[in-house]
OpenMM code with the backbone's topology and positions (N, CA, C; nanometers):
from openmm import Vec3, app, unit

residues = "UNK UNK UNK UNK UNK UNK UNK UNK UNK UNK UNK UNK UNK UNK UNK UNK UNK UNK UNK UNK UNK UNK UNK UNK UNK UNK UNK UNK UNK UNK UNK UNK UNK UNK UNK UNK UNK UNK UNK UNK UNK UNK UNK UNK UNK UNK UNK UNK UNK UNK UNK UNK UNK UNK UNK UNK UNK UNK UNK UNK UNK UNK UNK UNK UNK UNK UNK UNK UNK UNK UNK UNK UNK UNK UNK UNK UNK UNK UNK UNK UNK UNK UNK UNK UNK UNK UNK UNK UNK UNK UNK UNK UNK UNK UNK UNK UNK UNK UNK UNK UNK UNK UNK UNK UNK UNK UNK UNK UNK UNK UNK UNK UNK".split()
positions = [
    Vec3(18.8648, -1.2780, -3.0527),
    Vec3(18.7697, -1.3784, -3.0060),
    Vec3(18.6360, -1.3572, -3.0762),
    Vec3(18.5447, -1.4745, -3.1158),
    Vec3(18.4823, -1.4403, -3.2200),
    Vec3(18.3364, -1.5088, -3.0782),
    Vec3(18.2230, -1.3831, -3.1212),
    Vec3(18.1175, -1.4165, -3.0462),
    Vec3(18.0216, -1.5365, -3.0543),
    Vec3(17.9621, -1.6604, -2.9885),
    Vec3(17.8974, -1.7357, -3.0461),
    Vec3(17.7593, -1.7436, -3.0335),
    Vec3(17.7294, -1.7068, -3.1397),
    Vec3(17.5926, -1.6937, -3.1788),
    Vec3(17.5035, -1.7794, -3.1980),
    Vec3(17.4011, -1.7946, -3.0932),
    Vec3(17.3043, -1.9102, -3.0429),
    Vec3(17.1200, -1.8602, -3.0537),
    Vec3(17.1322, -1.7810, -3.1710),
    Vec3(16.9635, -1.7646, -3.2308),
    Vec3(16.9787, -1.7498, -3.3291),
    Vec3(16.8560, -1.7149, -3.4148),
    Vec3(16.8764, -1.6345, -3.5534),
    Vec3(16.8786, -1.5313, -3.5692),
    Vec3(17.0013, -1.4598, -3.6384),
    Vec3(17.0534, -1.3104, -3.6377),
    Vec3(16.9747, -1.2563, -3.7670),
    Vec3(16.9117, -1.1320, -3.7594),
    Vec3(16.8570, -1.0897, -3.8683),
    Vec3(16.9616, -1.0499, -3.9262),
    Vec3(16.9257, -1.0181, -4.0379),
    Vec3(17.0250, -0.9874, -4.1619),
    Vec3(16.9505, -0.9124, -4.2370),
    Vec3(17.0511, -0.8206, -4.3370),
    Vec3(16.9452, -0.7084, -4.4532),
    Vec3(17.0592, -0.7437, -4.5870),
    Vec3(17.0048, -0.7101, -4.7229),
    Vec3(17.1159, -0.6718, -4.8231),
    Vec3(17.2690, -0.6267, -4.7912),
    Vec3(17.1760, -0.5038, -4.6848),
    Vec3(17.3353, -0.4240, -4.6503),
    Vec3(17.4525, -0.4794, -4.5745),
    Vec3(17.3693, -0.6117, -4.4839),
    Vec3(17.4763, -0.6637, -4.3731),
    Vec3(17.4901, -0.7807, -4.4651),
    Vec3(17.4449, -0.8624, -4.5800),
    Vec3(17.4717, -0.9506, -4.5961),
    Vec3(17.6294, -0.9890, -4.5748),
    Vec3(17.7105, -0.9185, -4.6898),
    Vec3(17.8262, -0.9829, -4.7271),
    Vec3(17.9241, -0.9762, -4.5694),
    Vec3(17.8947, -0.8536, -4.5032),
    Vec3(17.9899, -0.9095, -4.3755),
    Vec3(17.9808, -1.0194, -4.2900),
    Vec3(17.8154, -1.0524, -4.2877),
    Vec3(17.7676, -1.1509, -4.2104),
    Vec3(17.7641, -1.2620, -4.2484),
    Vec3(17.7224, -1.2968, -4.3887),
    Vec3(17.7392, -1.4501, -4.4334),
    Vec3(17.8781, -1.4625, -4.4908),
    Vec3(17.9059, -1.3705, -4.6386),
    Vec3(18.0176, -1.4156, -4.6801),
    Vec3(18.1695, -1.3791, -4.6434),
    Vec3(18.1679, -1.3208, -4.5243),
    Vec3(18.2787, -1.3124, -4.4967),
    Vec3(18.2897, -1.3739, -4.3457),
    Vec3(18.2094, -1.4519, -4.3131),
    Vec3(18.1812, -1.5677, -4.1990),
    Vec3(18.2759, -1.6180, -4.1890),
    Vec3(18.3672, -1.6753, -4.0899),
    Vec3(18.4595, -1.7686, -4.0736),
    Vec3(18.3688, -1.9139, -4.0470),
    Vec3(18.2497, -1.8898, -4.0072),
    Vec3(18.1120, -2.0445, -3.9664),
    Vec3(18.0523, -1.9917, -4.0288),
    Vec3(18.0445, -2.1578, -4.0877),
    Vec3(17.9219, -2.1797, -4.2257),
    Vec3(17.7601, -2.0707, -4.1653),
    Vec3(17.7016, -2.0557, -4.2263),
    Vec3(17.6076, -1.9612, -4.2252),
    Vec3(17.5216, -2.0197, -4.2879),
    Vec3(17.3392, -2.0807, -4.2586),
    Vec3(17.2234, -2.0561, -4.3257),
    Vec3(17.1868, -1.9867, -4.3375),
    Vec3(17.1188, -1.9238, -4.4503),
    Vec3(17.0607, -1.8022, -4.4437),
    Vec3(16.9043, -1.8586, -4.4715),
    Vec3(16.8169, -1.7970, -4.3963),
    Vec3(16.7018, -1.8502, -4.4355),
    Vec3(16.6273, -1.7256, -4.4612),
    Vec3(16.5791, -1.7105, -4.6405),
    Vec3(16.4826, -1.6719, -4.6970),
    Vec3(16.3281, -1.6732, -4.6543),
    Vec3(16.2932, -1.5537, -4.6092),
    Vec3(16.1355, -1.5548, -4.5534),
    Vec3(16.1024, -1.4245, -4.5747),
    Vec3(15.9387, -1.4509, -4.5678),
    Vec3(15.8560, -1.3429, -4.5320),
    Vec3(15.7386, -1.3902, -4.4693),
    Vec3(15.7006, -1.2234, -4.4171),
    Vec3(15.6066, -1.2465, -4.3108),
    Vec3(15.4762, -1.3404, -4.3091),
    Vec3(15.4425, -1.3334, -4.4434),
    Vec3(15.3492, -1.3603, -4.5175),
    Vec3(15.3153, -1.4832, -4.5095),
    Vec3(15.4481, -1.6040, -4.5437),
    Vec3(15.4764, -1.7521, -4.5552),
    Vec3(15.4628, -1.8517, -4.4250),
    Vec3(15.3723, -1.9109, -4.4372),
    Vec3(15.2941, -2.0125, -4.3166),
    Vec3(15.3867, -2.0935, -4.3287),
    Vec3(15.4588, -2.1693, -4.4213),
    Vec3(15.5942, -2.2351, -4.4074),
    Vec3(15.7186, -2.1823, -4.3012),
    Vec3(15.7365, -2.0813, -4.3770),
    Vec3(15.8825, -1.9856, -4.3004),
    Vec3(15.8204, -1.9656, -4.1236),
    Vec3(15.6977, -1.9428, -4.0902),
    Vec3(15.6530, -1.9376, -3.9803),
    Vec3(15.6873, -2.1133, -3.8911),
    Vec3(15.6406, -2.1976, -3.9628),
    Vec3(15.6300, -2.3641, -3.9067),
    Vec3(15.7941, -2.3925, -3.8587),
    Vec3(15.8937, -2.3204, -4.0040),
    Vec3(16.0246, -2.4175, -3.9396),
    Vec3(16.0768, -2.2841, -3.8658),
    Vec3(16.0525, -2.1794, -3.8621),
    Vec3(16.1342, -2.1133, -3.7592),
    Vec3(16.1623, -2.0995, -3.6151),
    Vec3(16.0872, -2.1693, -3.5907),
    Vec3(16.1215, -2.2708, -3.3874),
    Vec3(16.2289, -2.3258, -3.3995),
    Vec3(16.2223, -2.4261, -3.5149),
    Vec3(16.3365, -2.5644, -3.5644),
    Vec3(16.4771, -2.4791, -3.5991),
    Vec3(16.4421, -2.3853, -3.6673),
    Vec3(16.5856, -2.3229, -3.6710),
    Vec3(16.6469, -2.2092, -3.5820),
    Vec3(16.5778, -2.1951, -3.4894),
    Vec3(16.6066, -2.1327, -3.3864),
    Vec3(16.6558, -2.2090, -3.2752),
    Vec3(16.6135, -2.3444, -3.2761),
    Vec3(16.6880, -2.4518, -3.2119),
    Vec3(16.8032, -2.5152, -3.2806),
    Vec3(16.8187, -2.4924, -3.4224),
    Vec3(16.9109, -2.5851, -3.4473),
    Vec3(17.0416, -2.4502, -3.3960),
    Vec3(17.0101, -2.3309, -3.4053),
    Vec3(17.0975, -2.2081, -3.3712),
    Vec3(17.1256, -2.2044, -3.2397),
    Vec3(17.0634, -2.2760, -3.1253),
    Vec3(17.1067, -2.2820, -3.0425),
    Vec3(17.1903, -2.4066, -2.9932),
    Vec3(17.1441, -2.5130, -3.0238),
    Vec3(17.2383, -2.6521, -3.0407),
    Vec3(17.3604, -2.6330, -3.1288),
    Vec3(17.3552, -2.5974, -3.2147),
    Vec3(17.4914, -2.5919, -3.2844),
    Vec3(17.5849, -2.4260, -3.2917),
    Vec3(17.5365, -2.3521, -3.1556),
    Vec3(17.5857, -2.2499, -3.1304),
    Vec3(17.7597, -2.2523, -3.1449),
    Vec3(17.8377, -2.1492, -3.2091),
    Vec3(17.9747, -2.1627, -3.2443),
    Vec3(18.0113, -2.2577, -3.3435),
    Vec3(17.9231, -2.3543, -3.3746),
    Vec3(17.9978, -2.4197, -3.5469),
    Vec3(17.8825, -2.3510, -3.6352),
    Vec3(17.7670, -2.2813, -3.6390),
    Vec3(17.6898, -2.3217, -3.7710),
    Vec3(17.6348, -2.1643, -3.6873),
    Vec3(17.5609, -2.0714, -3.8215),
    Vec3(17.4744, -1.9332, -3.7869),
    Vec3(17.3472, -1.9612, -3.8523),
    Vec3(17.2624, -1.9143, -3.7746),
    Vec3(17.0949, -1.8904, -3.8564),
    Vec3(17.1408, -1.8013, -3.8925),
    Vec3(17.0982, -1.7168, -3.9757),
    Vec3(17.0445, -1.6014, -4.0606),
    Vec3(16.9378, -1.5902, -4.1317),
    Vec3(16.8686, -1.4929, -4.1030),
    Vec3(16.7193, -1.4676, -4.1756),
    Vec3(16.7113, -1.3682, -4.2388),
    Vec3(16.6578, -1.3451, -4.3205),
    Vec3(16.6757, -1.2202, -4.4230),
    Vec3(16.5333, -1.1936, -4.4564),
    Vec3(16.4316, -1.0944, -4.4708),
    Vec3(16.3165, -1.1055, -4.4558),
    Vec3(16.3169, -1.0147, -4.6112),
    Vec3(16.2627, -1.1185, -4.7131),
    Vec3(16.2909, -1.0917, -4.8542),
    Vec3(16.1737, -0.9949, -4.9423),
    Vec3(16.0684, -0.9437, -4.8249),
    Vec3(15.9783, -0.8254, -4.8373),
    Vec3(16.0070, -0.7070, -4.8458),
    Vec3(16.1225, -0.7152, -4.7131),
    Vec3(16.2301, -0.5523, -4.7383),
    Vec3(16.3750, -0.5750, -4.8169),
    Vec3(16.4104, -0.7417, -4.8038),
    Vec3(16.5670, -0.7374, -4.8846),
    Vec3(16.5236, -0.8470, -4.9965),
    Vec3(16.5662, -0.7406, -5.1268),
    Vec3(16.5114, -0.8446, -5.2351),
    Vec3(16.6360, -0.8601, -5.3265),
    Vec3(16.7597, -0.7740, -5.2766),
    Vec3(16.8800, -0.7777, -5.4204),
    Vec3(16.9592, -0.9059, -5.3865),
    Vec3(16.9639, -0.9832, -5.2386),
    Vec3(17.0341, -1.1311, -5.2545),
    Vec3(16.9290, -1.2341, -5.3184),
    Vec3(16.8206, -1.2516, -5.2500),
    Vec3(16.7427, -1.3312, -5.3021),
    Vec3(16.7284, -1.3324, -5.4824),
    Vec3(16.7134, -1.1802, -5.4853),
    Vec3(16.7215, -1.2054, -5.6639),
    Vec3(16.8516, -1.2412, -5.7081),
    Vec3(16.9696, -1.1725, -5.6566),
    Vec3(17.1031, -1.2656, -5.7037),
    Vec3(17.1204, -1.4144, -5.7469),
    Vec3(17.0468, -1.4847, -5.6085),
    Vec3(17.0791, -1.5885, -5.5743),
    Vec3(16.9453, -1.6722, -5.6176),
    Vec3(16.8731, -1.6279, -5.6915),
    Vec3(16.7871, -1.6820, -5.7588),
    Vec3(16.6510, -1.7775, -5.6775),
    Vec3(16.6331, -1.6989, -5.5612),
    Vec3(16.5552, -1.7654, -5.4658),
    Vec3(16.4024, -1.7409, -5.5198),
    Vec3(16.3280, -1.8899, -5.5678),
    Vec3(16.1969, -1.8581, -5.5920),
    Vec3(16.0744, -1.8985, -5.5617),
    Vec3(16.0737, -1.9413, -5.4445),
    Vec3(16.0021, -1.9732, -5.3649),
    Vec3(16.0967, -1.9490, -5.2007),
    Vec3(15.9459, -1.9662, -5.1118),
    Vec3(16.0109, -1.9396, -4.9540),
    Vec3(15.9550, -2.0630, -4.9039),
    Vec3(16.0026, -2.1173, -4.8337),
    Vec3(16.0936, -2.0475, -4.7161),
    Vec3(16.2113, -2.1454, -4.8072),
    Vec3(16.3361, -2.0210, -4.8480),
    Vec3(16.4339, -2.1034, -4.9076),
    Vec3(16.5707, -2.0623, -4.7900),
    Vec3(16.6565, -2.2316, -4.8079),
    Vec3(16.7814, -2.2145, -4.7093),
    Vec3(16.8757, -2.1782, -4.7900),
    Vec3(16.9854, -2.0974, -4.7989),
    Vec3(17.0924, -2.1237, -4.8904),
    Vec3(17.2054, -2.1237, -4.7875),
    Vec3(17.2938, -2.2473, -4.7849),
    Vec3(17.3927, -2.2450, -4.7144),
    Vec3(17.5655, -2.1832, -4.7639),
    Vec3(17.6249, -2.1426, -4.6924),
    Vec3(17.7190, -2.0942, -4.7294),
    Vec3(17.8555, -2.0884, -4.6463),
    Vec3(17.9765, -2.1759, -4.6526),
    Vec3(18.0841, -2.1560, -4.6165),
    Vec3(18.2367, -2.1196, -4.6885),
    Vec3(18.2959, -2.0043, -4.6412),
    Vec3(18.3885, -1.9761, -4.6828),
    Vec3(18.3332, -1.8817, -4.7603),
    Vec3(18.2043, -1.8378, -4.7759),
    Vec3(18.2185, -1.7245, -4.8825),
    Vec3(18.1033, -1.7725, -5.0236),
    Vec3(18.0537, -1.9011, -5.0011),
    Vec3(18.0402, -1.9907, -5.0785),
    Vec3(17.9182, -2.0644, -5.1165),
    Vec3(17.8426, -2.0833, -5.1524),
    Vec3(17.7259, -2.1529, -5.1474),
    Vec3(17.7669, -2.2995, -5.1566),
    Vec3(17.6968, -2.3837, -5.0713),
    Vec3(17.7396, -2.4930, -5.0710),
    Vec3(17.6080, -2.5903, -5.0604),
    Vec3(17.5332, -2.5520, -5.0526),
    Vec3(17.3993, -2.6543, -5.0327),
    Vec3(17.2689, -2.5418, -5.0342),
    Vec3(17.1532, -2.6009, -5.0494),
    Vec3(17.0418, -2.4925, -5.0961),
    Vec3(16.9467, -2.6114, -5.0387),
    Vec3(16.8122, -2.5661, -4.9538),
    Vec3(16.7389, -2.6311, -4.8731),
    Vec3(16.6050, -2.5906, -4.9416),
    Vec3(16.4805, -2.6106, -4.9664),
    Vec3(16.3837, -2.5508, -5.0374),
    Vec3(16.2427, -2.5973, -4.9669),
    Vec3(16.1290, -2.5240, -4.8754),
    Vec3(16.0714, -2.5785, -4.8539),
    Vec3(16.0318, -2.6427, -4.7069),
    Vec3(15.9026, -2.6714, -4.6386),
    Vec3(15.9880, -2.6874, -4.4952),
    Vec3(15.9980, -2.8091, -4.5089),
    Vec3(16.0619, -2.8774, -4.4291),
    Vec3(16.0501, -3.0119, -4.3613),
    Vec3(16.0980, -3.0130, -4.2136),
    Vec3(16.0937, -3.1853, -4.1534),
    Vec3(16.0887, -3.2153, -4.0179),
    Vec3(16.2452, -3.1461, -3.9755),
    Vec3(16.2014, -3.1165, -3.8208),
    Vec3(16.2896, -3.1300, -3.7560),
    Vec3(16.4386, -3.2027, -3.8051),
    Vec3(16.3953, -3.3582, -3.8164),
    Vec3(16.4622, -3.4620, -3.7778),
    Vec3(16.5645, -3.4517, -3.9246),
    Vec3(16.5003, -3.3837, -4.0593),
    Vec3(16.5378, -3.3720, -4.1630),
    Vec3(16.6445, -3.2326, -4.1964),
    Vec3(16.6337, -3.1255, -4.1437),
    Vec3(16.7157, -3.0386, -4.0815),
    Vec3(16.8400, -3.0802, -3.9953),
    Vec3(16.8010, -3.1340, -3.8958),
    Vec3(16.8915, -3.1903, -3.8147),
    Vec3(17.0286, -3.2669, -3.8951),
    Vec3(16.9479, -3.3859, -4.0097),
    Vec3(17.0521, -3.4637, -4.0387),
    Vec3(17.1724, -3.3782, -4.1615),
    Vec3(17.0278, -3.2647, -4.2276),
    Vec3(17.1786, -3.1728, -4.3432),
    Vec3(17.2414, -3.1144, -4.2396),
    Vec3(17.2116, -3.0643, -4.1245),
    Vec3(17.3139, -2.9832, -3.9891),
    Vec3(17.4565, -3.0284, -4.0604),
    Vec3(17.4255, -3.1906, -3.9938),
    Vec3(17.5026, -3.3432, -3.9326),
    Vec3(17.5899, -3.2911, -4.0789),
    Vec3(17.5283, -3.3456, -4.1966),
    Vec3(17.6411, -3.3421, -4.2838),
    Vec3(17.7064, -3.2200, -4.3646),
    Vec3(17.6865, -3.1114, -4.3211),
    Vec3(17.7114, -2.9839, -4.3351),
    Vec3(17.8639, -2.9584, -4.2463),
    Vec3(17.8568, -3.0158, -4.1416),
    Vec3(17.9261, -3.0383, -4.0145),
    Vec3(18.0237, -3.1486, -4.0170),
    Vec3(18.0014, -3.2552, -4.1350),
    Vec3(18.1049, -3.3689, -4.1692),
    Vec3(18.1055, -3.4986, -4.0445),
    Vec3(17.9504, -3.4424, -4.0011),
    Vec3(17.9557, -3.5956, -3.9010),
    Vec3(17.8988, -3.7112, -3.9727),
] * unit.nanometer
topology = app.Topology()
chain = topology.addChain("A")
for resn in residues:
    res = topology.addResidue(resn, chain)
    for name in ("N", "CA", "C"):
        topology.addAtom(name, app.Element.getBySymbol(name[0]), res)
């Protein structure tokens, strides 16, 4: 039975690959640091979208001050960056904040509604 996870779970380098890429649910990972007045604005929004879409979809936050070997992998160059990932996979990349309402709808089609 798999637990359903309804906030944003921190994450490090070390937990990445068990936690995102070997996810059975798609996984955001959201790129931040402490620093970024952006990453501060949408992290309410994605702490809600983690609780509304608890058991299909995971926040993940990775705080890219102490974990810098995915972000540099994955070529993240600016914050607050999303990189989505199912199956193991990158599948969509978010850059930047925006609304609520704009989050909400990549959820929607992330989700195939």
């Amino acid at each position: 039975m798999q637990t359903v996870i309804d906030q944003p779970v921190q994450i490090s380098d070390a937990s990445f690959e068990t936690q995102v890429l070997q996810s059975d649910t798609p996984v955001i990972v959201d790129f931040w640091a402490p620093w970024c007045v952006h990453c501060r604005v949408i992290a309410p929004i994605l702490a809600k979208l983690a609780q509304r879409y608890a058991g299909e979809i995971v926040v993940a936050k990775i705080n890219t001050d102490e974990d810098v070997q995915y972000a540099s992998r994955l070529g993240v160059r600016g914050l607050p960056t999303m990189v989505v990932f199912q199956h193991g996979q990158e599948v969509d990349r978010w850059i930047g904040a925006m609304s609520e309402a704009a989050f909400e709808q990549r959820v929607q089609r992330l989700l195939g509604r």
